[in-house]
ChimeraX commands (.cxc) that place a marker at each C-alpha (Angstrom):
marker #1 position 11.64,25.43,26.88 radius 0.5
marker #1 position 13.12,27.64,23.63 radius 0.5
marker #1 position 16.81,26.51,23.31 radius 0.5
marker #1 position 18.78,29.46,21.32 radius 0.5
marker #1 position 20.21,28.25,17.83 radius 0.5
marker #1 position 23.74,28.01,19.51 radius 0.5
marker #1 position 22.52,25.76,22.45 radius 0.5
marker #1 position 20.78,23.73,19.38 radius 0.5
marker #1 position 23.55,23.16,17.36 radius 0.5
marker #1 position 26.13,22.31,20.67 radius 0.5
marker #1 position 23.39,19.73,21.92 radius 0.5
marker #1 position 23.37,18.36,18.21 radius 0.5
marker #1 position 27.23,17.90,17.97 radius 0.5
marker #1 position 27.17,16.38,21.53 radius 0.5
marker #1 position 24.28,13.72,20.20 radius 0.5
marker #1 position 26.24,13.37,16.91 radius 0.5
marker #1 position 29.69,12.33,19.11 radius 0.5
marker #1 position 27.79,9.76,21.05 radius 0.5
marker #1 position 26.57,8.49,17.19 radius 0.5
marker #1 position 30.20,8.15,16.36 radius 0.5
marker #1 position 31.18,6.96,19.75 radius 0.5
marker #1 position 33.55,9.32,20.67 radius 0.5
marker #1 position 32.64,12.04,23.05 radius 0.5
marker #1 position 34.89,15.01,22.38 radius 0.5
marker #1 position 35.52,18.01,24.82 radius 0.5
marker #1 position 35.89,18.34,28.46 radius 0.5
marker #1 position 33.87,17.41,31.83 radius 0.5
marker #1 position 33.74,21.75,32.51 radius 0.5
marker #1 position 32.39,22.41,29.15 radius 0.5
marker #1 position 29.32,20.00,29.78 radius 0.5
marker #1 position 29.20,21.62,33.45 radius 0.5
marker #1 position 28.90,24.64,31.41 radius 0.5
marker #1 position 26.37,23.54,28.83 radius 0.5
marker #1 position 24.03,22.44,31.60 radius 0.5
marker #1 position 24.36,25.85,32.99 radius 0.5
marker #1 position 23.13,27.20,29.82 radius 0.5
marker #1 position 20.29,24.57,29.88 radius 0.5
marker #1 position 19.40,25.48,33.18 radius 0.5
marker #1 position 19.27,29.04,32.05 radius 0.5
marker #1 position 17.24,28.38,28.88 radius 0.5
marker #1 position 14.62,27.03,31.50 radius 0.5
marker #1 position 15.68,22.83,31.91 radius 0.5
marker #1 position 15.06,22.01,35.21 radius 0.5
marker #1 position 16.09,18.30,36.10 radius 0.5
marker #1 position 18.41,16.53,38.42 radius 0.5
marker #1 position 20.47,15.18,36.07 radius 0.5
marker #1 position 21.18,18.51,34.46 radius 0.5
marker #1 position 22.28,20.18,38.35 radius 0.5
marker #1 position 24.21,17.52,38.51 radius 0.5
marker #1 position 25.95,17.67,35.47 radius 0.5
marker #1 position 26.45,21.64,35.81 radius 0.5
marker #1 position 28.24,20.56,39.54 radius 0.5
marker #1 position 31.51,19.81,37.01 radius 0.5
marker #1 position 32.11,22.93,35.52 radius 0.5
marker #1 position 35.36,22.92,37.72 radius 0.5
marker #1 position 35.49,19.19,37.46 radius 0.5
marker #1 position 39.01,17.91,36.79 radius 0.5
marker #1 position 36.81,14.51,35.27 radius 0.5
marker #1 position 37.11,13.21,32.42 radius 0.5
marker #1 position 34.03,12.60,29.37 radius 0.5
marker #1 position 34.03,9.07,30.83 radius 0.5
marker #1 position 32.72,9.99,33.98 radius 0.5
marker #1 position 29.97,12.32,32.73 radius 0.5
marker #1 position 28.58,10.44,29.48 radius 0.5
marker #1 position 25.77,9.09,31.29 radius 0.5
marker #1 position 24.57,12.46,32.99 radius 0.5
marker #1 position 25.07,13.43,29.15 radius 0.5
marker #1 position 22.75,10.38,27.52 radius 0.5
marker #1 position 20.32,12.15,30.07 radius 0.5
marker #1 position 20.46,15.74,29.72 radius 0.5
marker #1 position 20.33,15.10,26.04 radius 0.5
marker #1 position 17.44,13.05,26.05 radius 0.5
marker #1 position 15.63,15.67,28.34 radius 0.5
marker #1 position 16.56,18.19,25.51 radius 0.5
marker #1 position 15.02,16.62,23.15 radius 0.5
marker #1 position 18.05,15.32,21.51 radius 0.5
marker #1 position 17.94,11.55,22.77 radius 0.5
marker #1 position 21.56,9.05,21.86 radius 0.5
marker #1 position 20.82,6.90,19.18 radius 0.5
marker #1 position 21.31,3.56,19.89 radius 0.5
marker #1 position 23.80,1.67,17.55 radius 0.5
marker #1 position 23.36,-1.67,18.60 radius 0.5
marker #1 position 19.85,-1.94,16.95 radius 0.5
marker #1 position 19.08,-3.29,13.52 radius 0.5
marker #1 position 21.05,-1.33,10.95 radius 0.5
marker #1 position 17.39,0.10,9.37 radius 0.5
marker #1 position 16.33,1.37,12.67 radius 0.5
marker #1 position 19.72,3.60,12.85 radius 0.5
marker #1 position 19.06,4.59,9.53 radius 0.5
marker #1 position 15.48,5.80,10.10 radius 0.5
marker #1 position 16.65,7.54,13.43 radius 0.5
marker #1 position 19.68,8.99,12.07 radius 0.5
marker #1 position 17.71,10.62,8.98 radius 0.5
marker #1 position 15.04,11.67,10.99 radius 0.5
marker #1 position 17.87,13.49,13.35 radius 0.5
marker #1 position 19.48,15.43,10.15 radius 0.5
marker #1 position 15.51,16.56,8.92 radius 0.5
marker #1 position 14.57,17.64,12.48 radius 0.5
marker #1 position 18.14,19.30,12.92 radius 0.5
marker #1 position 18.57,17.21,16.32 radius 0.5
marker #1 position 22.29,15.55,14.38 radius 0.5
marker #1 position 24.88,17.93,12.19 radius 0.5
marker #1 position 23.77,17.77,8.54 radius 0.5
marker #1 position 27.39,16.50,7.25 radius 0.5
marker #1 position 27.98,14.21,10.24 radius 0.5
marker #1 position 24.58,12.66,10.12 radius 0.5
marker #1 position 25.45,12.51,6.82 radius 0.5
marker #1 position 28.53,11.15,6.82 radius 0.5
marker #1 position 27.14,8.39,9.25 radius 0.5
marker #1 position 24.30,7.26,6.95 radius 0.5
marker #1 position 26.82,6.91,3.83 radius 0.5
marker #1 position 29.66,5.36,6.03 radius 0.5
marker #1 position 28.20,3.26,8.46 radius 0.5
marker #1 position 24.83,2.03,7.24 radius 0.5
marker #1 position 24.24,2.10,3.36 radius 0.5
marker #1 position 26.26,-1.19,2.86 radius 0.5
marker #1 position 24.28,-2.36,6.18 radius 0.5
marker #1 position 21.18,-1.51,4.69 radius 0.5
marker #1 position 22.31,-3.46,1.29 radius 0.5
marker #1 position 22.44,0.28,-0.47 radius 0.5
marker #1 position 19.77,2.00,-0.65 radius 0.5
marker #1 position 18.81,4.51,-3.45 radius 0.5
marker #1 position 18.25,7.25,-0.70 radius 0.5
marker #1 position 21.39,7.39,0.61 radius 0.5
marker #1 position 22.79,7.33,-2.57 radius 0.5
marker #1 position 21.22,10.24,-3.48 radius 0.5
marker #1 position 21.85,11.92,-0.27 radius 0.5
marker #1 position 25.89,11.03,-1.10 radius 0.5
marker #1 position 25.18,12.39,-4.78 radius 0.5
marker #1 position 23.60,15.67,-3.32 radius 0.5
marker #1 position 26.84,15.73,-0.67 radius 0.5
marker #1 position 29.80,14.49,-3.34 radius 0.5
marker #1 position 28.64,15.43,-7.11 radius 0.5
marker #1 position 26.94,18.91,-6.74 radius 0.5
marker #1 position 29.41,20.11,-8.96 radius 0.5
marker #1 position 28.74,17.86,-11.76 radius 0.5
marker #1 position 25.04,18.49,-10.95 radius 0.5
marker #1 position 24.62,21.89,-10.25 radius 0.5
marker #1 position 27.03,25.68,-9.81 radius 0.5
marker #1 position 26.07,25.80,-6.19 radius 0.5
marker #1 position 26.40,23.17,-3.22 radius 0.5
marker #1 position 23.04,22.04,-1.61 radius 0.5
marker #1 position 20.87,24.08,0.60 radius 0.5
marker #1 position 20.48,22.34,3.88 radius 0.5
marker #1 position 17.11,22.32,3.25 radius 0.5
marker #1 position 17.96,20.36,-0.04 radius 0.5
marker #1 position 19.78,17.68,2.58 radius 0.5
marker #1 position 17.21,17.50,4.77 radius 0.5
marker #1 position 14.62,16.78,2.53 radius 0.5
marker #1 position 16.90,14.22,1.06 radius 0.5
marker #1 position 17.37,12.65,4.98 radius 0.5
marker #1 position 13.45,12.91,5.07 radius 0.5
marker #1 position 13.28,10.37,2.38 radius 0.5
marker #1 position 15.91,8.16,3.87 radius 0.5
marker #1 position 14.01,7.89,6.76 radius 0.5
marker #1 position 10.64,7.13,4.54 radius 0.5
marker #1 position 12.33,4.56,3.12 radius 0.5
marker #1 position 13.72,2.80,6.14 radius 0.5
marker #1 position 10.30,3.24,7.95 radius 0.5
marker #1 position 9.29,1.59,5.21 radius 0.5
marker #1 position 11.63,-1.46,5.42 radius 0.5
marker #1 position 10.84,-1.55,9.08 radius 0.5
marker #1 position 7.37,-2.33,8.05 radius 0.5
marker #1 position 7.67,-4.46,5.24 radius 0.5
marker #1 position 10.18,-6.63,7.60 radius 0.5
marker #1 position 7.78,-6.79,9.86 radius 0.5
marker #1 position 4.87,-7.85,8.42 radius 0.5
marker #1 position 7.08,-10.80,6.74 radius 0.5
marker #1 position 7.77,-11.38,10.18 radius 0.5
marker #1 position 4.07,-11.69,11.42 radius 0.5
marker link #1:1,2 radius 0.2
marker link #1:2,3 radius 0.2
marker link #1:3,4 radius 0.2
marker link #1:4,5 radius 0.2
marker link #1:5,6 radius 0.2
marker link #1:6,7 radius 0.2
marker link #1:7,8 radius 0.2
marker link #1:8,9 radius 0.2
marker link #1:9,10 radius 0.2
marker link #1:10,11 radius 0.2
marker link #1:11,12 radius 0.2
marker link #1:12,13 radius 0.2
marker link #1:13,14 radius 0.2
marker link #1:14,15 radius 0.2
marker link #1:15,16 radius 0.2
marker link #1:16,17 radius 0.2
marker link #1:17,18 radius 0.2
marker link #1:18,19 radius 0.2
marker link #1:19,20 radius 0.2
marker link #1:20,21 radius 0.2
marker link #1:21,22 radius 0.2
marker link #1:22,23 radius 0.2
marker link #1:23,24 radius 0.2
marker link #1:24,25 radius 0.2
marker link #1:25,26 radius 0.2
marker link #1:26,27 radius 0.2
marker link #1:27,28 radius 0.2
marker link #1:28,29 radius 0.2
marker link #1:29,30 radius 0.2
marker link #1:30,31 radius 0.2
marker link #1:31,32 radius 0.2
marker link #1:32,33 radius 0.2
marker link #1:33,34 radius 0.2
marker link #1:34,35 radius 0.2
marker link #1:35,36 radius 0.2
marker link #1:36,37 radius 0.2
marker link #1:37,38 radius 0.2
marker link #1:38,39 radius 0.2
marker link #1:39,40 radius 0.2
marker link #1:40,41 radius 0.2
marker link #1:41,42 radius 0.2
marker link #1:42,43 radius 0.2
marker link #1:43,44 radius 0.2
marker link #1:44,45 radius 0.2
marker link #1:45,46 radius 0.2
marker link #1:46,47 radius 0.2
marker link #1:47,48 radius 0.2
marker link #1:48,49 radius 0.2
marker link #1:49,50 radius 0.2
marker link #1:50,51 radius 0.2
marker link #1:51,52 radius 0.2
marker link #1:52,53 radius 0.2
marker link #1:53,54 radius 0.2
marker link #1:54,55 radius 0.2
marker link #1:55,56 radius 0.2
marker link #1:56,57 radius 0.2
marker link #1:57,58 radius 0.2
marker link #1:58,59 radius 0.2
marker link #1:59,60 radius 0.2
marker link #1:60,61 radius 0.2
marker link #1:61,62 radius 0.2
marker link #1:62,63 radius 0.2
marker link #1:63,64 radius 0.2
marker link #1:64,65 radius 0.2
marker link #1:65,66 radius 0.2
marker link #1:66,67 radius 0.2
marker link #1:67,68 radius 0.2
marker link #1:68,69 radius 0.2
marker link #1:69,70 radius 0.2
marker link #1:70,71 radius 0.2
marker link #1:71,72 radius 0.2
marker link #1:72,73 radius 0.2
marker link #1:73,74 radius 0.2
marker link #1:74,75 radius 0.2
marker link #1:75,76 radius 0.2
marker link #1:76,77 radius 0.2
marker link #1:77,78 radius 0.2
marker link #1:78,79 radius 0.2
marker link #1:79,80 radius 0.2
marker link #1:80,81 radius 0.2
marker link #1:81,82 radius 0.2
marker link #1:82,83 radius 0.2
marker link #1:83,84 radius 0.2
marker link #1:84,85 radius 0.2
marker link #1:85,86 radius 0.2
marker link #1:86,87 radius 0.2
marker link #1:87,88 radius 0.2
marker link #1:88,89 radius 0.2
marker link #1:89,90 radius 0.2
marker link #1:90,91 radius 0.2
marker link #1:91,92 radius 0.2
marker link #1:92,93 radius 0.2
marker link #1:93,94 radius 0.2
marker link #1:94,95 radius 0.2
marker link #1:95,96 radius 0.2
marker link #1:96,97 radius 0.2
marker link #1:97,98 radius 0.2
marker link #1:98,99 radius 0.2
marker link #1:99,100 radius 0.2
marker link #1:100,101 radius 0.2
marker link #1:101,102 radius 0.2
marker link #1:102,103 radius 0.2
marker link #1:103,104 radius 0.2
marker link #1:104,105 radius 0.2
marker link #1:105,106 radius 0.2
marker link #1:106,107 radius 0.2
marker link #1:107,108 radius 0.2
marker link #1:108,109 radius 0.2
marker link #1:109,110 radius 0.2
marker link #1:110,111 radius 0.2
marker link #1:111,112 radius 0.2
marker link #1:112,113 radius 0.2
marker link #1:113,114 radius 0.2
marker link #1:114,115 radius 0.2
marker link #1:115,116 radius 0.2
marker link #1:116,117 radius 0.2
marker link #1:117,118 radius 0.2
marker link #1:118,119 radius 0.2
marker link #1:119,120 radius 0.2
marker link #1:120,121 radius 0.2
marker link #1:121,122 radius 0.2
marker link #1:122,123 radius 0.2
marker link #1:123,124 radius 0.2
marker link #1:124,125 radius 0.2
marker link #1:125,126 radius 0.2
marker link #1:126,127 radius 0.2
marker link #1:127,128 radius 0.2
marker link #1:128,129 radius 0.2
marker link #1:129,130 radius 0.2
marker link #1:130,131 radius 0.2
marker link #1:131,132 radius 0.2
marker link #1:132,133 radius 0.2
marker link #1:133,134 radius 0.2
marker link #1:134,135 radius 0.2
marker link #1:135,136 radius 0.2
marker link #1:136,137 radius 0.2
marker link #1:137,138 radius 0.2
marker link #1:138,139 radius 0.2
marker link #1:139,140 radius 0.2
marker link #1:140,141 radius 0.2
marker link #1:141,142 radius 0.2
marker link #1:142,143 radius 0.2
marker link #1:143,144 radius 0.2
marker link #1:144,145 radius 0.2
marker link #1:145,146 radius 0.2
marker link #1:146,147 radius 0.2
marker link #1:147,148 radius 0.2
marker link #1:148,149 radius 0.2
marker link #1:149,150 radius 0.2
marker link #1:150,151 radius 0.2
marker link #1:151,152 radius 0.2
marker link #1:152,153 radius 0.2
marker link #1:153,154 radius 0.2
marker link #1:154,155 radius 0.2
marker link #1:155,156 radius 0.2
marker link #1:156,157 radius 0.2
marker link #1:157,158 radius 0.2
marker link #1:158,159 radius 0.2
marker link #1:159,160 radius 0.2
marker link #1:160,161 radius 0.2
marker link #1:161,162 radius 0.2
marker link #1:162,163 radius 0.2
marker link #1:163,164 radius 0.2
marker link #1:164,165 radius 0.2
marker link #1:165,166 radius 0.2
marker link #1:166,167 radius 0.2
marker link #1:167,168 radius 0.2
marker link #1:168,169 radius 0.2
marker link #1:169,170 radius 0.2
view
C-alpha cells in the first residue's frame, strides 16, 4: 500500500496527537481519513469500521481506539508513554527520522517531555540547538533532513542506553 504525501503527513499528526495525548478533530474527519485509507488500498475491519462515522455525531473519545488501530495498520503505530522515558525517546526519534511523527512536534516532545527524563542528553540538545539557535549558527533554518539526521542520533543514543541498562541489568 503507497499512502500519498498528504495521507502521510495527516496519519503523522494523528500519531503525534495521541503522543501529546490530546486527539484533535472530529469523529467524521477520521470516518473520512479511513475512506482515504481504504482508497489508497487498506483493507481491514477496523478501518470499515472507522469510515462507518463519517456522519457520526461521536465524539474523538469514542473512536480513539479504532484510531490506535488504523494507525498501527498504517504503519504509524501510538507510542506508548507509560514506558521507560529512554524507550519514548528512541521511539519518538526514530518517528521524526522515518517521518511517521511531525518534525517540530516530535521535536518539541523530545526537548519538553523527555530530555530532563533522560538526565539531558547531548542529542537532544543539539536537536534543540539545531531547532532554537540556527540564527546564531547559521543564515538559514535547518533542512528537515538536517533534523532528522539529528533525531537519528537521538535515537542511537537512547538505543544505546537501552543496552547499556540492560546489560547492567543482566
Amino acid at each position: 500500500m503507497e499512502l500519498s504525501p498528504e495521507l502521510r503527513n495527516r496519519l503523522a499528526e494523528l500519531r503525534c496527537d495521541l503522543l501529546w495525548g490530546r486527539l484533535s478533530g472530529s469523529a467524521p474527519e477520521t470516518g473520512w481519513l479511513a475512506c482515504e485509507l481504504i482508497e489508497a488500498g487498506l483493507d481491514s475491519p477496523a478501518v470499515w469500521e472507522l469510515a462507518g462515522y463519517t456522519l457520526s455525531i461521536g465524539s474523538m473519545t469514542d473512536v480513539e481506539p479504532l484510531v490506535r488501530e488504523v494507525l498501527a495498520e498504517s504503519g504509524f503505530p501510538p507510542i506508548d508513554v507509560q514506558r521507560p522515558p529512554w524507550e519514548v525517546a528512541r521511539d519518538v526519534a526514530q518517528g521524526v527520522a522515518e517521518g511517521t511523527l511531525p518534525i517540530g512536534k516530535g521535536a518539541d516532545f523530545l526537548i519538553l517531555e523527555l530530555r530532563d527524563k533522560c538526565d539531558g542528553p547531548e542529542e537532544i540538545f543539539r536537536l534543540m540547538g539545531l531547532i532554537d539557535d540556527w540564527e546564531a549558527a547559521q543564515a538559514t533554518p535547518p533542512s528537515d533532513d538536517e533534523l532528522r539526521g539529528q533525531a537519528r542520533k537521538v535515537a542511537n543514543a537512547a538505543t544505546d542506553r537501552l543496552e547499556a541498562m540492560n546489560d547492567q541489568g543482566s
